[in-house]
C-alpha positions in Angstrom: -112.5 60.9 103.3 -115.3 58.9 102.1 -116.0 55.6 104.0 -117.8 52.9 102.1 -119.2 49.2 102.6 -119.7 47.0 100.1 -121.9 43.4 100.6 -119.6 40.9 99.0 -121.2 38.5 96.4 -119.7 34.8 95.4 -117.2 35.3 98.4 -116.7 33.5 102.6 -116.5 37.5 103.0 -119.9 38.8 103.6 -118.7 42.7 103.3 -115.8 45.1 103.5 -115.3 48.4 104.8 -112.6 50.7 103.5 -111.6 54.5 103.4 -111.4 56.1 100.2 -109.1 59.6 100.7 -109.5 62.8 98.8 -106.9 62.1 96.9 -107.7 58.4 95.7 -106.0 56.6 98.6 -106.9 53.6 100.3 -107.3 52.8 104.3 -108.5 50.7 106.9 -110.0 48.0 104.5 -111.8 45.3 106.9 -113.2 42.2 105.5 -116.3 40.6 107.5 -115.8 37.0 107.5 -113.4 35.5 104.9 -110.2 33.6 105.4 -109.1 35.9 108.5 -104.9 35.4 107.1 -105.6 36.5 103.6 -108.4 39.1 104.3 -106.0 40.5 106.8 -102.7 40.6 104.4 -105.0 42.3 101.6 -106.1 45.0 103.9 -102.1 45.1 105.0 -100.9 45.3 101.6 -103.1 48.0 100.2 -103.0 50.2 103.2 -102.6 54.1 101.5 -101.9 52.7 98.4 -103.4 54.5 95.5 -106.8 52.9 94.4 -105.6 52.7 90.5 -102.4 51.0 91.6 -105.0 48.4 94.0 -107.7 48.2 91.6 -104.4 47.2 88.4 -103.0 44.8 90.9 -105.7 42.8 92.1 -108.9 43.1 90.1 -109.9 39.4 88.3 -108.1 37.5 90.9 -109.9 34.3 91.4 -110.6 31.8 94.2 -110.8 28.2 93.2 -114.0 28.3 90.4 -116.2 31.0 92.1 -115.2 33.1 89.1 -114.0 36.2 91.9 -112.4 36.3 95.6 -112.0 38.1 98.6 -109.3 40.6 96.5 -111.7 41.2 93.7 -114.6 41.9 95.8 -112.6 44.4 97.0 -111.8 45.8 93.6 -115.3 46.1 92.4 -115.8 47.7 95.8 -113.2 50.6 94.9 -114.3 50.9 91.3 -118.0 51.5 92.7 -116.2 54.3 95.4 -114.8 55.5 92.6 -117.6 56.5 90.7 -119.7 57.7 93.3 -116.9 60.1 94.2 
């Protein structure tokens, strides 16, 4: 299991905290800061799902014209666990 934070850019979020398992899985995402609803039904939703399937479903999403949002911060977050894996 490989724990990982990742400072937020462009986002109310300021970071996030997630587990990355072994075998690609996601758990415990927690956002710092954000819209505490929606940062808490993201890290709800993706809870042991696989990162692929989290990174196809929520990568690009957009808040209002920031051009990213709490859900694609997390996605870039993943991708860069990813490749440091």
């Amino acid at each position: 299991m490989k724990h990982t934070t990742y400072a937020t850019k462009g986002t109310c979020s300021r970071q996030i905290d997630f587990d990355l398992s072994d075998d690609g899985k996601i758990y415990n995402v927690a956002f710092t800061g954000g819209c505490n609803g929606n940062t808490q039904g993201v890290s709800r939703l993706v809870e042991g799902m696989d990162a692929q399937e989290v990174l196809s479903r929520i990568s690009g999403i957009q808040c209002g014209v920031r051009g990213t949002s709490c859900p694609d911060q997390l996605s870039k977050a993943i991708r860069q666990a990813l490749a440091e894996a």
